[in-house]
C-alpha positions as CSV (number, residue, x, y, z in Angstrom):
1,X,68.9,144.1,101.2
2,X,65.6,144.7,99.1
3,X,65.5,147.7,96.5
4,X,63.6,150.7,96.9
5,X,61.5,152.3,95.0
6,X,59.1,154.9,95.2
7,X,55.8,155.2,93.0
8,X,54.5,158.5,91.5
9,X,50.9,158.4,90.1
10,X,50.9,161.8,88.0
11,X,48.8,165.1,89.0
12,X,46.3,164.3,91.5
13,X,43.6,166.6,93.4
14,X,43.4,169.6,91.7
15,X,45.2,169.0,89.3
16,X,43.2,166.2,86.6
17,X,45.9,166.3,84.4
18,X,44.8,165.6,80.6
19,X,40.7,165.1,80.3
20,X,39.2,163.6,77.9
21,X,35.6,162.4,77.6
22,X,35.4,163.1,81.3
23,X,38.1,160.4,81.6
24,X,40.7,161.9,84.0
25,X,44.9,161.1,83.9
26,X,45.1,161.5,87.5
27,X,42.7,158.6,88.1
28,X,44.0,156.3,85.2
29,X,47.5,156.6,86.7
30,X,46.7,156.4,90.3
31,X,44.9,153.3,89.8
32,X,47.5,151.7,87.4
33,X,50.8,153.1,90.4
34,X,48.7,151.2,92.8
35,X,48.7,147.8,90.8
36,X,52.3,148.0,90.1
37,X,53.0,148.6,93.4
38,X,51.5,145.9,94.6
39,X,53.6,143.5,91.7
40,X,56.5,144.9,93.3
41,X,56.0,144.3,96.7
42,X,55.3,140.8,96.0
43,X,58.2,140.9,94.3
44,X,60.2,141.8,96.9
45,X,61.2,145.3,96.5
46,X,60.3,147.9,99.1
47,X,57.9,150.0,97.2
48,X,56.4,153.8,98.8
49,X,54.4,156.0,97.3
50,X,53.9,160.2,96.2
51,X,50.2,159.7,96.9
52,X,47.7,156.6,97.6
53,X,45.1,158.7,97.7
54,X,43.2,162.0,95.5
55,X,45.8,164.4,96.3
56,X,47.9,167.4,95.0
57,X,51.5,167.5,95.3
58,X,53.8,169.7,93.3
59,X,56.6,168.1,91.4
60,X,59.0,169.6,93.8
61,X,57.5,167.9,96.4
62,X,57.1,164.8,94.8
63,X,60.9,164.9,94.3
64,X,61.9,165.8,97.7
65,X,59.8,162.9,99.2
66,X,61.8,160.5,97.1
67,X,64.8,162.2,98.0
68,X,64.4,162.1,102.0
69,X,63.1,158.8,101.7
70,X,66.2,158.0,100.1
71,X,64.9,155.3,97.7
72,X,66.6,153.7,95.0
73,X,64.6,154.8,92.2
74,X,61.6,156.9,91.3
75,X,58.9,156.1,88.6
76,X,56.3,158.2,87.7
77,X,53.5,157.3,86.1
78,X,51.5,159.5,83.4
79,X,49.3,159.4,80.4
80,X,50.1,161.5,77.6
81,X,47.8,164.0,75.6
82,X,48.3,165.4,72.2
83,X,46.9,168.9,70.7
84,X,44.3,167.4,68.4
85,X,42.3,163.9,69.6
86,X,42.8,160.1,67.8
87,X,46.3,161.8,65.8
88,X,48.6,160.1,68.0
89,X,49.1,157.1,70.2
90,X,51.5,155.1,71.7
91,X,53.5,154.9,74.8
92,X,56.8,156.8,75.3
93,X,59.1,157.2,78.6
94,X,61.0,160.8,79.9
95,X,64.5,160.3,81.4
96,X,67.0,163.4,82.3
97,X,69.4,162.4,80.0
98,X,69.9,158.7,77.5
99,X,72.7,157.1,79.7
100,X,72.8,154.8,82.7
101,X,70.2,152.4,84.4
102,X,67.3,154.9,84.4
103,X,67.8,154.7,80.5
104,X,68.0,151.2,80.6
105,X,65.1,150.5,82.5
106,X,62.7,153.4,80.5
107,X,63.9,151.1,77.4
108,X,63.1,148.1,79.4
109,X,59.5,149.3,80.3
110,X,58.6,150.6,77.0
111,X,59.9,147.2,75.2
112,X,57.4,145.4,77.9
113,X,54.1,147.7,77.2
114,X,55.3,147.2,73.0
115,X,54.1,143.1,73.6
116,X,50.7,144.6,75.0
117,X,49.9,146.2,72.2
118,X,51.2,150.3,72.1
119,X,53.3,151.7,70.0
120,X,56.7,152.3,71.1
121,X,57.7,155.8,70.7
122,X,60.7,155.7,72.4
123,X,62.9,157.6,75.4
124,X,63.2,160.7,75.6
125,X,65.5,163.2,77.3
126,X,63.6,165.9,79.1
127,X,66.6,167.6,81.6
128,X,64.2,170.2,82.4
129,X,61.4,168.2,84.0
130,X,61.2,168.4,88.0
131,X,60.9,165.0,88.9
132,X,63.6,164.3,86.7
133,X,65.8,166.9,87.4
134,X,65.4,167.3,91.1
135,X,65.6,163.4,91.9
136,X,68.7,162.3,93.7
137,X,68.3,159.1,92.4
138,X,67.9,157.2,88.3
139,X,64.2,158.6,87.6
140,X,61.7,157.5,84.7
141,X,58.6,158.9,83.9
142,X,56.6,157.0,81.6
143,X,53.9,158.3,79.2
144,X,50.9,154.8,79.3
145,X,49.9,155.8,76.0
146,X,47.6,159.0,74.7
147,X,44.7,160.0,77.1
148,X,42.7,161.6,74.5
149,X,43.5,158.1,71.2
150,X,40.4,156.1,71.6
151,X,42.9,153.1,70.2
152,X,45.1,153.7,73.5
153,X,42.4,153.9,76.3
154,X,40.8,150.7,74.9
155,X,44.2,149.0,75.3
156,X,44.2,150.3,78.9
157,X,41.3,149.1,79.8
158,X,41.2,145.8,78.3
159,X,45.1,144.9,79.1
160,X,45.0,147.0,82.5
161,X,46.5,143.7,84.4
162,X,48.8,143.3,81.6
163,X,50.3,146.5,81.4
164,X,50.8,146.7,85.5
165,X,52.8,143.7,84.9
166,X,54.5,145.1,81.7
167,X,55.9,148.0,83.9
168,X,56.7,146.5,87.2
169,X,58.8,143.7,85.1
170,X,60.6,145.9,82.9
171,X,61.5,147.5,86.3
172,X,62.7,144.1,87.9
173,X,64.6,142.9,84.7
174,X,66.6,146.3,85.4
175,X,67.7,145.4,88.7
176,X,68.3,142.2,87.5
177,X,70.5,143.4,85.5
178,X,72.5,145.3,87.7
179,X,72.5,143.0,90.0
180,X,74.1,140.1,87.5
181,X,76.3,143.1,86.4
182,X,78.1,143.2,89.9
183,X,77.8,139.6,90.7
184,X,79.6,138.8,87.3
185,X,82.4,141.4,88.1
186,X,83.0,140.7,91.5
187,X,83.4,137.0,90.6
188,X,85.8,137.8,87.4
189,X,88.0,140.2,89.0
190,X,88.5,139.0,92.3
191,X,88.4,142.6,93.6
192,X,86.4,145.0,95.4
193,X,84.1,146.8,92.8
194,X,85.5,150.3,92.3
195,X,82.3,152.1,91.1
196,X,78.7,150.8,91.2
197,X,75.3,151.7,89.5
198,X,74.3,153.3,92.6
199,X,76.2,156.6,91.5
200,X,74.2,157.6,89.4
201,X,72.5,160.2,91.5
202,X,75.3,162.4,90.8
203,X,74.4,162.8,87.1
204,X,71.2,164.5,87.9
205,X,70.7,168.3,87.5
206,X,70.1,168.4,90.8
207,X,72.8,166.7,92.2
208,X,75.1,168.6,89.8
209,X,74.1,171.8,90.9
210,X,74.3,171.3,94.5
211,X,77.5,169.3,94.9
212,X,79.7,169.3,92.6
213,X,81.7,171.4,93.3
214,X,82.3,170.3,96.7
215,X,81.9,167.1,96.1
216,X,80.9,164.4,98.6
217,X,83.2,163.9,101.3
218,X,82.2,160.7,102.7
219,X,81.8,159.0,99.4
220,X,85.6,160.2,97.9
221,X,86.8,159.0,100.7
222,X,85.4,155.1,101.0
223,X,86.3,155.3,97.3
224,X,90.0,156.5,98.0
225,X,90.5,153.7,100.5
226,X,88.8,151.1,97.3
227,X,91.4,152.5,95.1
228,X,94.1,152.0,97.8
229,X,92.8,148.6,98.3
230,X,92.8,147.8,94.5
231,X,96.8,148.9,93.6
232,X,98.6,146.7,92.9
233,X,101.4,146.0,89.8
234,X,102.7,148.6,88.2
235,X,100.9,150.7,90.0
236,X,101.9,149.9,93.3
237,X,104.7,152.1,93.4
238,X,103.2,155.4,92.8
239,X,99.7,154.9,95.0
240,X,101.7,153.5,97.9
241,X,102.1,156.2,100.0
242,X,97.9,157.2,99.8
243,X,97.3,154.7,102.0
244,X,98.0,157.5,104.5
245,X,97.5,160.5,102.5
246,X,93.4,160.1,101.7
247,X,93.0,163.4,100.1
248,X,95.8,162.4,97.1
249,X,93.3,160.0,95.3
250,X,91.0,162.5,94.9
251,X,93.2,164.8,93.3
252,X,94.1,162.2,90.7
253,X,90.5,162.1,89.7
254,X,91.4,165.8,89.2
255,X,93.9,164.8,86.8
256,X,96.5,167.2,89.1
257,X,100.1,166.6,89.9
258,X,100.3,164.3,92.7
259,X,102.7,164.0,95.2
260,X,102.9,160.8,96.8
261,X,105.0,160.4,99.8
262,X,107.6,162.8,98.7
263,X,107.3,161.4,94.9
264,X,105.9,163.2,92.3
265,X,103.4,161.1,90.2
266,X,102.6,163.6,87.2
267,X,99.3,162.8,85.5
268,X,100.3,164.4,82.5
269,X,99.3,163.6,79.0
270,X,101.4,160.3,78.3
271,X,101.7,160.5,74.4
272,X,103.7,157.3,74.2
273,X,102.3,155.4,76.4
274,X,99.3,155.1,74.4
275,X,100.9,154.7,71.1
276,X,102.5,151.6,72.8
277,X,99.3,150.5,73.8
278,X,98.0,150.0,70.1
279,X,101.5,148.9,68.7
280,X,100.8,145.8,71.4
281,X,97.3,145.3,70.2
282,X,98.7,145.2,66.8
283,X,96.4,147.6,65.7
284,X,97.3,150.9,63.5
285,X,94.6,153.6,63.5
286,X,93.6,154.9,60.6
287,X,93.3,158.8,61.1
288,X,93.3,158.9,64.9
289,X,94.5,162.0,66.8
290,X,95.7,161.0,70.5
291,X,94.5,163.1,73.6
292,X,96.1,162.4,76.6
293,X,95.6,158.1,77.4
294,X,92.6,158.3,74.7
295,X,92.5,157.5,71.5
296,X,89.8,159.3,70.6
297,X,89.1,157.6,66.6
298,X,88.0,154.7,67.4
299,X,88.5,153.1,64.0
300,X,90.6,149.6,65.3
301,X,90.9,146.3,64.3
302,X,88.8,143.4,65.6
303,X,92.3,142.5,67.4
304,X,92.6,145.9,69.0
305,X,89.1,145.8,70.3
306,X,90.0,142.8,72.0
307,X,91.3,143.6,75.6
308,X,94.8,143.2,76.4
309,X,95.0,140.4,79.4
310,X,95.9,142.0,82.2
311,X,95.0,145.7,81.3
312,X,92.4,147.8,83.0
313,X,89.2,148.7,81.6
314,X,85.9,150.5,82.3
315,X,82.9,148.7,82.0
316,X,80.1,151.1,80.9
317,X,77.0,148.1,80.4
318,X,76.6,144.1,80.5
319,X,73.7,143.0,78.4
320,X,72.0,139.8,77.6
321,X,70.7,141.4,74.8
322,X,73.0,142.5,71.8
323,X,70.4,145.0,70.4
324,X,70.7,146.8,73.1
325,X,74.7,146.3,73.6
326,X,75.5,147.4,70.1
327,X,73.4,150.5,70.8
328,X,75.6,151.4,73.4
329,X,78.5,150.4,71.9
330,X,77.7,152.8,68.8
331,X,77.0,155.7,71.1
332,X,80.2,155.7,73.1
333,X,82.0,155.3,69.3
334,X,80.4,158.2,67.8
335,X,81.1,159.9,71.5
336,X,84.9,159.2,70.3
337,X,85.5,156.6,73.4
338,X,87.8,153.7,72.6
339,X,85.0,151.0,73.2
340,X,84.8,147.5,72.3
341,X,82.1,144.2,72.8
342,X,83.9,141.3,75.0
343,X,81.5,138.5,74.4
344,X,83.4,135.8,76.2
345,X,81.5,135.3,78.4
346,X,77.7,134.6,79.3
347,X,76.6,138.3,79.0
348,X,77.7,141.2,76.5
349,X,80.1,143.7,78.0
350,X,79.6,146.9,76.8
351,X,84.0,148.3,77.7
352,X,86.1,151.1,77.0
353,X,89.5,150.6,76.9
354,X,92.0,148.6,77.8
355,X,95.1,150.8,80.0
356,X,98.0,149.8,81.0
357,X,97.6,151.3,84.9
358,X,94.7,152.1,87.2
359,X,95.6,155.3,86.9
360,X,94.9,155.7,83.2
361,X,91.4,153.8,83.8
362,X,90.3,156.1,86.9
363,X,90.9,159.0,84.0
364,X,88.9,157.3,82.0
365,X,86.0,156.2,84.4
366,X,85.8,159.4,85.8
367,X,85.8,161.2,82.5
368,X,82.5,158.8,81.4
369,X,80.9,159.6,84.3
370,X,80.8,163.2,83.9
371,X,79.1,162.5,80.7
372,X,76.5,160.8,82.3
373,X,77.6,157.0,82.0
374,X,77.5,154.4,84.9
375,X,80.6,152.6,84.9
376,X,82.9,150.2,86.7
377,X,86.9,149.9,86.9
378,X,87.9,146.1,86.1
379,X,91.2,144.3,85.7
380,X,91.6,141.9,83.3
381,X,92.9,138.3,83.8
């Protein structure tokens, strides 16, 4: 099944957008939406659009199309403006917050448009924009350079072709990406994936403010029969009986007592359990304060770093490229997550971890997730 993604060429109608010279945003990025689009497509992804034509849409509504349409992902497309003319230029992209695919593929498209020619200034959080907030899905708004820099129009102009295709391919290399991400799991666990990409949605304002407190129904549910599906070891005891209970899972990822066929599986702070889990890396922390299953300094040996075969662990990114791993890597470390590079393998996988049970890694997974990371529940070998 082909992505989707749905196109958003900036103001439109009434609204210009930034002018300059007569030169008008919502043409420039109409025009350039159009040409990527058109990439894409060829591509093979399933590509729709806010506006093909010289019209006005609010932000709002631009997000609520993308949201009924229930596309993938959204990418808007802008030009950027600066108080004072030819100060500034270079191209920068607007995510709602530095985590997960959107900000991998904003870093993606902005590493592209660099090898045109623009300066990269970067991603940028901006929680408080509407298409970025109201989007139920990963959303990118990218800045093509400074509307009123004569240095940035030229390399428009003269590179248009070049920087449709810079765009639309740092969009594909993302799903790429993801895609190689769940192919290379699926094959190394043997298991049903117990998270994907795909959630993402729920780290948006939007989705935050209108469900999370009741949650989605539907989706704890397929995930409680994944989790039911995926015990097995020393877990197997304590998640047996939720086979036919599907409403205990969920309140594990509550971190609540839960009683389990007339057992009681207390998801309280296990102290020891983690102490044993650096004695057996043979790793001694210098400093660290234990919370729970988390070490939270993450000052460990090479050794310790190394996950323990047959432990759990919570994959957070896989990267071909280690710039971009270590990056993460020193984000989640100065976040005070336990995380470590595996390199063993083809790609570089950005983990946290290991624990001993499921249990300890659901914690865990769901714990990164609420601070806005995509992750993924694997078992060693």
């Amino acid at each position: 099944m082909p992505y989707s993604i749905m196109l958003d060429a900036g103001h439109g109608g009434t609204d210009p957008g930034a002018v300059y010279n007569g030169r008008r945003e919502k043409d420039d990025t109409l025009r350039l939406v159009l040409a990527i689009g058109q990439i894409l497509q060829n591509r093979g992804v399933d590509v729709e659009y806010t506006r093909t034509t010289d019209i006005y849409e609010t932000p709002f509504q631009k997000a609520m199309e993308a949201n009924e349409a229930g596309v993938d992902y959204f990418v808007s497309i802008h030009r950027n403006s600066f108080e004072q003319d030819n100060i500034v230029s270079g191209v920068e992209s607007l995510v709602y917050d530095l985590s997960g695919i959107k900000y991998r593929m904003a870093e993606n498209i902005n590493a592209n448009l660099e090898t045109v020619g623009f300066v990269n200034l970067g991603v940028k959080a901006r929680p408080n924009l509407v298409v970025l907030k109201r989007t139920k899905m990963p959303a990118v708004l990218v800045e093509v350079g400074f509307l009123n820099s004569n240095t940035d129009n030229q390399l428009f102009d003269e590179n248009f072709d070049d920087i449709a295709l810079a765009i639309a391919d740092g969009i594909l290399e993302t799903l790429e990406e993801v895609a190689r991400e769940s192919a290379v799991n699926q094959t190394e666990t043997g298991q049903e994936m117990l998270s994907s990409e795909s959630g993402e949605s729920r780290q948006n304002g939007a989705y935050f403010e209108n469900s999370e407190n009741k949650q989605n129904e539907t989706y704890f549910e397929d995930r409680n029969k994944a989790y039911v599906e995926y015990s097995e070891d020393n877990v197997s005891d304590k998640i047996a009986g939720a086979a036919e209970n599907p409403g205990v899972l969920q309140d594990m990822r509550q971190d609540q007592s839960v009683e389990l066929s007339g057992n009681t599986a207390t998801l309280n702070n296990n102290i020891e359990t983690t102490r044993n889990i650096t004695t057996n890396n043979s790793a001694e922390p210098s400093g660290n304060t234990i919370s729970g299953n988390v070490i939270s300094d993450n000052r460990l040996s090479e050794k310790a770093r190394l996950p323990r075969p047959g432990a759990y662990r919570v994959q957070v990114g896989l990267y071909r490229n280690w710039v971009y791993a270590q990056r993460l890597l020193d984000e989640l470390l100065a976040a005070g997550y336990p995380a470590y590079l595996d390199e063993s393998g083809p790609y570089i996988r950005v983990q946290v971890g290991p624990f001993m049970t499921l249990m300890e890694a659901v914690r865990m997974e769901r714990k990164l997730r609420r601070d806005g990371y995509d992750t993924l529940v694997i078992r060693g070998k």
